[in-house]
DOSEPA-932042 format. One record per residue: residue number from 0; x, y, z of N, C-alpha, C, O in turn; residue in one letter. Coordinates in steps of 0.1 Angstrom, whole numbers. Last residue first. Layout:
<nodes>
@num NUM; nu X; nv Y; nw Z; cau X; cav Y; caw Z; cu X; cv Y; cw Z; ou X; ov Y; ow Z; residuo A
...
</nodes>
This chain:
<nodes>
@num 141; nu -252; nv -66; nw 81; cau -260; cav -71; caw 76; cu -266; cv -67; cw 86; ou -278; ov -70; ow 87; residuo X
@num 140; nu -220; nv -45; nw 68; cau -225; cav -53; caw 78; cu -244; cv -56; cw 74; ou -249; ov -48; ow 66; residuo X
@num 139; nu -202; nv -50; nw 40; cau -212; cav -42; caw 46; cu -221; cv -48; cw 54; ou -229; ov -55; ow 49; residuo X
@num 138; nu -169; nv -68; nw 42; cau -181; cav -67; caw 38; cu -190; cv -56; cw 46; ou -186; ov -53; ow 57; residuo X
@num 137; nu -141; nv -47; nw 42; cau -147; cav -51; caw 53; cu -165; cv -56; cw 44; ou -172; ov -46; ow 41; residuo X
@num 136; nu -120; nv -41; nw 9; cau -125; cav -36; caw 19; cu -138; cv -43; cw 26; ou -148; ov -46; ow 19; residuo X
@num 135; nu -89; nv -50; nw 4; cau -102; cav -54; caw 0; cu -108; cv -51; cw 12; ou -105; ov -54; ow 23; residuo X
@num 134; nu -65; nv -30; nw -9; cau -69; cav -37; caw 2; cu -82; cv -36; cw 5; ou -88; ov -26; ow 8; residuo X
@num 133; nu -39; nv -21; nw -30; cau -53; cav -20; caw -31; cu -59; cv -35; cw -20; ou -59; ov -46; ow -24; residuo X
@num 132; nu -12; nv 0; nw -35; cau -18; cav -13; caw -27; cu -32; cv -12; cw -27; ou -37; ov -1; ow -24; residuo X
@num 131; nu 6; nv 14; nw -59; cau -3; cav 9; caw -54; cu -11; cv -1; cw -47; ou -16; ov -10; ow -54; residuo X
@num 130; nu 37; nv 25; nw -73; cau 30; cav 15; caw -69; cu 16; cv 17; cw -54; ou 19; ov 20; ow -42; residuo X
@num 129; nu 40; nv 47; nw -102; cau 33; cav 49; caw -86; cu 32; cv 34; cw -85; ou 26; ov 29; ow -95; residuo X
@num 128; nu 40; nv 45; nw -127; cau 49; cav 33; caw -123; cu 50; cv 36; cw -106; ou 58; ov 30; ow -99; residuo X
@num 127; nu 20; nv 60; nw -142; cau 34; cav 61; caw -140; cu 42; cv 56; cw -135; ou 54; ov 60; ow -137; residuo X
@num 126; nu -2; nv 45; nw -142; cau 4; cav 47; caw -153; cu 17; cv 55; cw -156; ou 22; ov 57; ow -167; residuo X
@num 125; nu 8; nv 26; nw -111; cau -4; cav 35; caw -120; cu 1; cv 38; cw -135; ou 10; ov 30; ow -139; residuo X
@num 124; nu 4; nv -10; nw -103; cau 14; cav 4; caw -106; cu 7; cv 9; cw -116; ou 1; ov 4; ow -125; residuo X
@num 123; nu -3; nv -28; nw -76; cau -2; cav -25; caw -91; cu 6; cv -10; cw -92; ou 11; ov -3; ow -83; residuo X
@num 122; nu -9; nv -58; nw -52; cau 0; cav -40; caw -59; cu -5; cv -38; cw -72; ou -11; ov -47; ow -78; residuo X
@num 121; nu -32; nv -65; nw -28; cau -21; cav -70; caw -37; cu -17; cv -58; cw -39; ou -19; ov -48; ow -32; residuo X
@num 120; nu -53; nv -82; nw -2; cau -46; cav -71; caw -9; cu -36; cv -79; cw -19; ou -33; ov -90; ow -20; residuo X
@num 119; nu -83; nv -95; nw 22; cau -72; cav -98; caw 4; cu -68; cv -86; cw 0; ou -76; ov -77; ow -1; residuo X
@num 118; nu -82; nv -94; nw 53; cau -84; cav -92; caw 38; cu -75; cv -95; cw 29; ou -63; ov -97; ow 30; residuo X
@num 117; nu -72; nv -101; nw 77; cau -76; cav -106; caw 70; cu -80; cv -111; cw 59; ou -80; ov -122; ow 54; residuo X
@num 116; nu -57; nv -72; nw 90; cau -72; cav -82; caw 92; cu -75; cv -89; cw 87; ou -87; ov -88; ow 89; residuo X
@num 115; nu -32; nv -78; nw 79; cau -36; cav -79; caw 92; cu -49; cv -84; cw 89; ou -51; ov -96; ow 85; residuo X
@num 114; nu -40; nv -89; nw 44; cau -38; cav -77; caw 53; cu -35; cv -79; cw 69; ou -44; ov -87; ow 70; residuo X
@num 113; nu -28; nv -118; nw 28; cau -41; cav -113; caw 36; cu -33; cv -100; cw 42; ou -21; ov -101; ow 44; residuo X
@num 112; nu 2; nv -116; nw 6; cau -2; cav -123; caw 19; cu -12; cv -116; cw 20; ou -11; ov -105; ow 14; residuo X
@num 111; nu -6; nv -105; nw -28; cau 1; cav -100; caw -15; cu -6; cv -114; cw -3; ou -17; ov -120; ow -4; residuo X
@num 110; nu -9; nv -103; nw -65; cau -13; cav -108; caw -53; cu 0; cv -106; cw -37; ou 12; ov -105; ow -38; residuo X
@num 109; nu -2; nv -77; nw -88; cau 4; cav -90; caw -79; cu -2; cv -90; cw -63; ou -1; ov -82; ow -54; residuo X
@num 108; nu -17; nv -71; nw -116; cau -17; cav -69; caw -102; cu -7; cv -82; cw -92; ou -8; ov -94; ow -90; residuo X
@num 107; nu -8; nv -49; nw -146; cau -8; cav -64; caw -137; cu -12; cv -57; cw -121; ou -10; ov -46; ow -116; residuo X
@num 106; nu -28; nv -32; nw -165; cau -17; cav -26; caw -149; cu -20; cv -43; cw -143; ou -29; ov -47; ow -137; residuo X
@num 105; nu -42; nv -33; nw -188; cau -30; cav -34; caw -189; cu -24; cv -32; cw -174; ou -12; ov -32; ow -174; residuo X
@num 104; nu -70; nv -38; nw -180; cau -66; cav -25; caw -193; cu -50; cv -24; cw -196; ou -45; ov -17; ow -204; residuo X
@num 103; nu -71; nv -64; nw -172; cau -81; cav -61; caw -190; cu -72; cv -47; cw -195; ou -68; ov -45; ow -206; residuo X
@num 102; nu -63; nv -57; nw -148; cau -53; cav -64; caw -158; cu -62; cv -63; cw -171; ou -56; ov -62; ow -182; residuo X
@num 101; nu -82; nv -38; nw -139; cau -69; cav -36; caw -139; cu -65; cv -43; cw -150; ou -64; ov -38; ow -161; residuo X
@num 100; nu -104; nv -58; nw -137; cau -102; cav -44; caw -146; cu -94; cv -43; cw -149; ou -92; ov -45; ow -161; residuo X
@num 99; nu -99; nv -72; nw -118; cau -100; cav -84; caw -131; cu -101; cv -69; cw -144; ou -100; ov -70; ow -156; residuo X
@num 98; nu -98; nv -61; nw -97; cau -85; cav -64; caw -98; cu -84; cv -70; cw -118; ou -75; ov -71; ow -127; residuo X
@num 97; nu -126; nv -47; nw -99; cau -116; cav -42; caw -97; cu -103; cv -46; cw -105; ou -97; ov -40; ow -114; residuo X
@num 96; nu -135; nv -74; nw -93; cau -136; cav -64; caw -105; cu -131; cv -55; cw -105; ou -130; ov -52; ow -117; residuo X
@num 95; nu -126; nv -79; nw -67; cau -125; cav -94; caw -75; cu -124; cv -80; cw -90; ou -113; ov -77; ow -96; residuo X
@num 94; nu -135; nv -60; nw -46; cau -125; cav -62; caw -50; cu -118; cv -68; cw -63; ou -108; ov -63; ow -69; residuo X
@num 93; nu -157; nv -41; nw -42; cau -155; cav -48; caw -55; cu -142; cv -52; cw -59; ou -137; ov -51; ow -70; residuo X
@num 92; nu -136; nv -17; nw -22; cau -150; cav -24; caw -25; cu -149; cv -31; cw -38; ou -140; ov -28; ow -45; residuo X
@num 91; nu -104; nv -4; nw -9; cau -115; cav -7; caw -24; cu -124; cv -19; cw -21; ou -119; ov -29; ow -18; residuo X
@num 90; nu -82; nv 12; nw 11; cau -91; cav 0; caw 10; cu -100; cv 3; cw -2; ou -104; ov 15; ow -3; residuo X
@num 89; nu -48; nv 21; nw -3; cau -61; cav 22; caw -8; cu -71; cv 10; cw 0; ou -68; ov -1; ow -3; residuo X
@num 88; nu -17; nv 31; nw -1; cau -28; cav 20; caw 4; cu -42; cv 24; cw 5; ou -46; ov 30; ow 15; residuo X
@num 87; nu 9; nv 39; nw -18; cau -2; cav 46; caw -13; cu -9; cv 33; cw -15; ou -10; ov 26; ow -25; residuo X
@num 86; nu 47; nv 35; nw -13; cau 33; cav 33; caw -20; cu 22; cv 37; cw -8; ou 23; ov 38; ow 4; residuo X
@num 85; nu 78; nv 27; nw -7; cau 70; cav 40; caw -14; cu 55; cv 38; cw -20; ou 54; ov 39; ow -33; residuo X
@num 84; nu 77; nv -7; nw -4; cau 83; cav 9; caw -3; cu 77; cv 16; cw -13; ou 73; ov 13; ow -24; residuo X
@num 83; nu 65; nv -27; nw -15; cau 63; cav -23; caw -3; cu 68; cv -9; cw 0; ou 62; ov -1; ow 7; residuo X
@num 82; nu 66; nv -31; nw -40; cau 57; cav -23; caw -40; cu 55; cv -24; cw -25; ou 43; ov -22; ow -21; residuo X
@num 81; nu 91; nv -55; nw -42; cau 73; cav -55; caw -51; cu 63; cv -46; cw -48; ou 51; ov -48; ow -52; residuo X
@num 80; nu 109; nv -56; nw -30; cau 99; cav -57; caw -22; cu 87; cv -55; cw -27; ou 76; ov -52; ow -22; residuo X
@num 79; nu 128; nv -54; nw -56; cau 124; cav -66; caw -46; cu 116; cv -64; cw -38; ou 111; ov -76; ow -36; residuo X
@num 78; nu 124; nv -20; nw -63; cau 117; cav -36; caw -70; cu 119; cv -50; cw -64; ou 110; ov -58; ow -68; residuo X
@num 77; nu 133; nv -12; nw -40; cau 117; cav -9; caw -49; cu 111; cv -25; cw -54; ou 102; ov -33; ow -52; residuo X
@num 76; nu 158; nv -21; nw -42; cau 148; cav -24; caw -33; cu 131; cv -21; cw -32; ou 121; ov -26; ow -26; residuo X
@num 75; nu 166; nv -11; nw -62; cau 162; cav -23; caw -60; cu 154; cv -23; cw -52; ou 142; ov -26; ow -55; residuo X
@num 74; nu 162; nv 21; nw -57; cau 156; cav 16; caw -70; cu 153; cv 1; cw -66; ou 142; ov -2; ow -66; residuo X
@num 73; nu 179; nv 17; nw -34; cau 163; cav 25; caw -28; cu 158; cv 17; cw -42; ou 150; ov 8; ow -41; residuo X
@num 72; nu 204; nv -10; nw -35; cau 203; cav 4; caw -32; cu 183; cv 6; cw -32; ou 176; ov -4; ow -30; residuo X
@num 71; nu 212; nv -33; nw -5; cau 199; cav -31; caw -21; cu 200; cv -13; cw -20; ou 198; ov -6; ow -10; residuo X
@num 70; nu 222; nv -46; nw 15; cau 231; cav -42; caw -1; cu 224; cv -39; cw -13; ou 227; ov -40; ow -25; residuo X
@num 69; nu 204; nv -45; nw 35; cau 217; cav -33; caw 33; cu 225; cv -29; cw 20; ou 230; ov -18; ow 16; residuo X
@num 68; nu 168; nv -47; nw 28; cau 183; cav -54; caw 27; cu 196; cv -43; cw 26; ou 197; ov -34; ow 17; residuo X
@num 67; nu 153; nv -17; nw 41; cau 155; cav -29; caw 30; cu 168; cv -36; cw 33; ou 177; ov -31; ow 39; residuo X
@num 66; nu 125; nv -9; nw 64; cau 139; cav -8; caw 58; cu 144; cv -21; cw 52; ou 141; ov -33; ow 55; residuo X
@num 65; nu 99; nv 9; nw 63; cau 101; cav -3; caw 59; cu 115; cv -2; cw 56; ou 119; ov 5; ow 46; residuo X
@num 64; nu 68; nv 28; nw 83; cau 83; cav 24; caw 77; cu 90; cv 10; cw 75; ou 89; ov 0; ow 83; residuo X
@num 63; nu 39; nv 37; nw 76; cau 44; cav 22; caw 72; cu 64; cv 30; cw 71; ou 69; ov 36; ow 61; residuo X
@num 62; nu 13; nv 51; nw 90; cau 26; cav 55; caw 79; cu 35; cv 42; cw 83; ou 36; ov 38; ow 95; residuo X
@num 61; nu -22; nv 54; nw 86; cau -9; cav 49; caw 92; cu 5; cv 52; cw 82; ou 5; ov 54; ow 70; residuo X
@num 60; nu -53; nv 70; nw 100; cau -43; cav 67; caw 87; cu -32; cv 56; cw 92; ou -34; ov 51; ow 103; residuo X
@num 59; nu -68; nv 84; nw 114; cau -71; cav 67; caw 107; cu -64; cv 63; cw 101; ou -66; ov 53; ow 95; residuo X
@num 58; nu -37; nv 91; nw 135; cau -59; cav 92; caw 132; cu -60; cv 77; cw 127; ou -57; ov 66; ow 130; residuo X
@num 57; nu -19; nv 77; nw 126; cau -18; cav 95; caw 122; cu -38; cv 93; cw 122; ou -47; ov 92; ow 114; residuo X
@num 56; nu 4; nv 54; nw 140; cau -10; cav 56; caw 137; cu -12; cv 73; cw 134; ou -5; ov 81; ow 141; residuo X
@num 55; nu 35; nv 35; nw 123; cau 31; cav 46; caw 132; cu 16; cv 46; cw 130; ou 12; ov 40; ow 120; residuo X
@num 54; nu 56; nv 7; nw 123; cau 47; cav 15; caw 121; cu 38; cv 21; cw 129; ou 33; ov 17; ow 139; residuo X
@num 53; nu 87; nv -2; nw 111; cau 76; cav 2; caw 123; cu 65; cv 5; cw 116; ou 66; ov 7; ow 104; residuo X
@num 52; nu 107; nv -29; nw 99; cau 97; cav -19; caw 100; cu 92; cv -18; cw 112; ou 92; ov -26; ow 121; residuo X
@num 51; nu 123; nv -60; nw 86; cau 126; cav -46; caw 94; cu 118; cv -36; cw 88; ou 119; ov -32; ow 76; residuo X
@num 50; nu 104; nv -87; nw 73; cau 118; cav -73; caw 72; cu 112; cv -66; cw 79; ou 100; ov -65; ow 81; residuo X
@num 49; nu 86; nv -106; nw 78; cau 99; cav -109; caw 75; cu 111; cv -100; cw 69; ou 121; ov -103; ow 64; residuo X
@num 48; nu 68; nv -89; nw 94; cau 66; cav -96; caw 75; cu 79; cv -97; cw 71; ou 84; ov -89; ow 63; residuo X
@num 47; nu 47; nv -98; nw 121; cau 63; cav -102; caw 113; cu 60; cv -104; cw 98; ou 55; ov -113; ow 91; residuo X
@num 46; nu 22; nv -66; nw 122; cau 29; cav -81; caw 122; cu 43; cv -87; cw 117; ou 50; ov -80; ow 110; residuo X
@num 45; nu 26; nv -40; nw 148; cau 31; cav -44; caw 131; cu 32; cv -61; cw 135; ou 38; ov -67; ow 144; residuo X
@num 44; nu 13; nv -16; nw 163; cau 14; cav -31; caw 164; cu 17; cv -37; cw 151; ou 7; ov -38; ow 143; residuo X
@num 43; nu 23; nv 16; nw 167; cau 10; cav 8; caw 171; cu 19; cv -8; cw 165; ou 31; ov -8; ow 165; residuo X
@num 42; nu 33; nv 48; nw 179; cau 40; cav 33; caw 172; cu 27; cv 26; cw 175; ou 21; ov 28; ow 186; residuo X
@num 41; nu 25; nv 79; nw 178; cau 23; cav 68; caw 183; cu 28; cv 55; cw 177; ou 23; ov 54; ow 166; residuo X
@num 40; nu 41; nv 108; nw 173; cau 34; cav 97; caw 167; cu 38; cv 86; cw 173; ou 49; ov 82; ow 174; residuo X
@num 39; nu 62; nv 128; nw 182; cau 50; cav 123; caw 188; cu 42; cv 113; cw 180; ou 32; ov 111; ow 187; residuo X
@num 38; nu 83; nv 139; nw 161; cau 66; cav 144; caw 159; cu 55; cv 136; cw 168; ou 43; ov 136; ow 165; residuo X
@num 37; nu 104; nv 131; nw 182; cau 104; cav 146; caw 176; cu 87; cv 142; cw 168; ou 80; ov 144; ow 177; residuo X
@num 36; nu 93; nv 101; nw 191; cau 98; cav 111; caw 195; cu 98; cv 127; cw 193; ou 92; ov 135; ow 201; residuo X
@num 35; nu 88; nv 90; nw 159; cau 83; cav 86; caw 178; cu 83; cv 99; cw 186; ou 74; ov 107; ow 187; residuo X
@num 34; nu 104; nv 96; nw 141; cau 88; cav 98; caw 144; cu 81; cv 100; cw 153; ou 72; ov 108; ow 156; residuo X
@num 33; nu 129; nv 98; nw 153; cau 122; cav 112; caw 144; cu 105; cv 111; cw 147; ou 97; ov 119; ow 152; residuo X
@num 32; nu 132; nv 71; nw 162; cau 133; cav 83; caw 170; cu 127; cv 98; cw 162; ou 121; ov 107; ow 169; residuo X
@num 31; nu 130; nv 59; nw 140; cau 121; cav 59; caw 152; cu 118; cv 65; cw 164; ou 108; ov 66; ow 173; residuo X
@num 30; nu 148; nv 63; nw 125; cau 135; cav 68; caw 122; cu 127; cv 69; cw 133; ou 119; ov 78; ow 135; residuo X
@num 29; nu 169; nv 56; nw 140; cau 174; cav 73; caw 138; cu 154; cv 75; cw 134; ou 147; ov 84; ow 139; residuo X
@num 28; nu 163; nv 27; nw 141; cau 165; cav 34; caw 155; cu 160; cv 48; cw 152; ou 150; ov 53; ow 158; residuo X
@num 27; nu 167; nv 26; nw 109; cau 152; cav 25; caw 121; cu 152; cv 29; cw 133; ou 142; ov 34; ow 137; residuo X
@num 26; nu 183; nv 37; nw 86; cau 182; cav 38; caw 97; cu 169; cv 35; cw 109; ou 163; ov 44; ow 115; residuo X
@num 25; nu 165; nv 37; nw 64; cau 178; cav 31; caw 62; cu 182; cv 27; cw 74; ou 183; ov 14; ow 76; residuo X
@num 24; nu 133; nv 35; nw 47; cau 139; cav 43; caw 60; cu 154; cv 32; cw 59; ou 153; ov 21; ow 53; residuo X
@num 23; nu 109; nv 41; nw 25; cau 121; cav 40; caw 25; cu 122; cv 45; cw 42; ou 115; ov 53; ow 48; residuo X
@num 22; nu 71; nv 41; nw 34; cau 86; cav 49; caw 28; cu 94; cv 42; cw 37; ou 92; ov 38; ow 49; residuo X
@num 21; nu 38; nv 41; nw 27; cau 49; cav 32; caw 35; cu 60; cv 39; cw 22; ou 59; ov 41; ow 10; residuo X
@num 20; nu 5; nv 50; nw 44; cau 16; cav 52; caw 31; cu 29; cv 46; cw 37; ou 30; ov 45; ow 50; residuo X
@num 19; nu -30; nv 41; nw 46; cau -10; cav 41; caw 50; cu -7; cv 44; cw 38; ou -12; ov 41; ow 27; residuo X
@num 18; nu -53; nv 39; nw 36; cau -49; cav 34; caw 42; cu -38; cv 35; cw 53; ou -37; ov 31; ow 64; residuo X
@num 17; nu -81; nv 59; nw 23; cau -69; cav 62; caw 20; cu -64; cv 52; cw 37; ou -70; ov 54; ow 47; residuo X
@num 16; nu -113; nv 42; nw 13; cau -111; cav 54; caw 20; cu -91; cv 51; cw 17; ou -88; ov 43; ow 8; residuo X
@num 15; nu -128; nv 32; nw -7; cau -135; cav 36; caw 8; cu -128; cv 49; cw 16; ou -132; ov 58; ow 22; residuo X
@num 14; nu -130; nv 34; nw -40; cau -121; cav 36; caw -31; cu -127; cv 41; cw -16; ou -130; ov 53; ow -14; residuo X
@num 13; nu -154; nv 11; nw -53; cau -151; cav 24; caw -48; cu -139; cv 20; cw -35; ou -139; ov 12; ow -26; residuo X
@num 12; nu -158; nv -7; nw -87; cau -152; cav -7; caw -74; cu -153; cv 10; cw -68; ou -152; ov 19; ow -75; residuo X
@num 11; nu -162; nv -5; nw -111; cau -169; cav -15; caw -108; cu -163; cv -16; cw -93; ou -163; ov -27; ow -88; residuo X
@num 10; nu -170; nv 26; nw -125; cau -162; cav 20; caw -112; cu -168; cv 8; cw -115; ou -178; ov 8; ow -122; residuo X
@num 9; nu -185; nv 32; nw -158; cau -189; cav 31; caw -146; cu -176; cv 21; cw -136; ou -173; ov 9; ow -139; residuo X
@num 8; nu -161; nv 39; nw -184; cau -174; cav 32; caw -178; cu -169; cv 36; cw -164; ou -158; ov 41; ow -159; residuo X
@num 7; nu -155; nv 70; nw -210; cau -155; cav 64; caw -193; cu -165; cv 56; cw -190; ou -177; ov 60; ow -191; residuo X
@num 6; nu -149; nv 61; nw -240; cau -162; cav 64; caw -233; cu -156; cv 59; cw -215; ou -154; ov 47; ow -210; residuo X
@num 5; nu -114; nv 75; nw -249; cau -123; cav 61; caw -247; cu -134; cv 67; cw -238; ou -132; ov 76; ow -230; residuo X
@num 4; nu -93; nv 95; nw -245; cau -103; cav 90; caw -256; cu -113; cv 82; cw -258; ou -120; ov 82; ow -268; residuo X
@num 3; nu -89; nv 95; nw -220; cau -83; cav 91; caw -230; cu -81; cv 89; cw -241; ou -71; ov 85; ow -247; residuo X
@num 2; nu -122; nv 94; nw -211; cau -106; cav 92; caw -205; cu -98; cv 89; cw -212; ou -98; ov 77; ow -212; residuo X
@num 1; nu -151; nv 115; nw -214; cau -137; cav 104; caw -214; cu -128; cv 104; cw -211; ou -123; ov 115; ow -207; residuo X
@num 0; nu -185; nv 116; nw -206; cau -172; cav 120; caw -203; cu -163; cv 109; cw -209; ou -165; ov 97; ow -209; residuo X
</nodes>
């Protein structure tokens, strides 16, 4: 098979599973009330990452709200929070190859503080400029 023209190699990483998704919110009371409230979704335990957010639990999943500086319109604020708004969170295996792939084929990655748990995450952006969190997934217990 290919991709682009080029012979597809082999993952050197697997996507374990789908993390959170994190969206724009202007208003946090008005969101927190939509979520909380009108769809019932549970609020669970957000660490201090030095901006205004909640975050909700959907099963395994989570939905990440994140509200930005007042004077950044949605485009800035895209781009100052480097991929905290509007993005899809991936845990990935093989983190190190993975990340050292990415930048060989062109999609920089920018390094991120540890996840809650621990792990190593960062961003990148797909070939459409989708920003992506990719969070280093739990060694395989021994």
């Amino acid at each position: 098979m290919t991709v682009a023209g080029r012979p597809a190699e082999p993952a050197p990483a697997a996507v374990h599973g789908f993390l959170h998704a994190g969206i724009l919110v202007r208003d946090l009371p008005r969101a927190r009330e939509f979520y909380g409230r009108l769809l019932g979704l549970p609020e669970i335990p957000r660490p201090d990452l030095g901006f205004p957010g909640a975050w909700y639990g959907l099963g395994a999943f989570q939905l990440h709200l994140i509200v930005p500086p007042p004077d950044r319109s949605v485009g800035d604020a895209a781009e100052r929070f480097a991929g905290r708004v509007r993005h899809l969170a991936f845990r990935v295996g093989g983190f190190e190859p993975l990340v050292e792939r990415l930048e060989r084929e062109g999609h920089p990655f920018w390094p991120a503080a540890p996840a809650p748990d621990g792990a190593r995450r960062g961003f990148t952006r797909d070939p459409d400029g989708n920003v992506l969190e990719l969070v280093e997934a739990p060694p395989a217990p021994k």
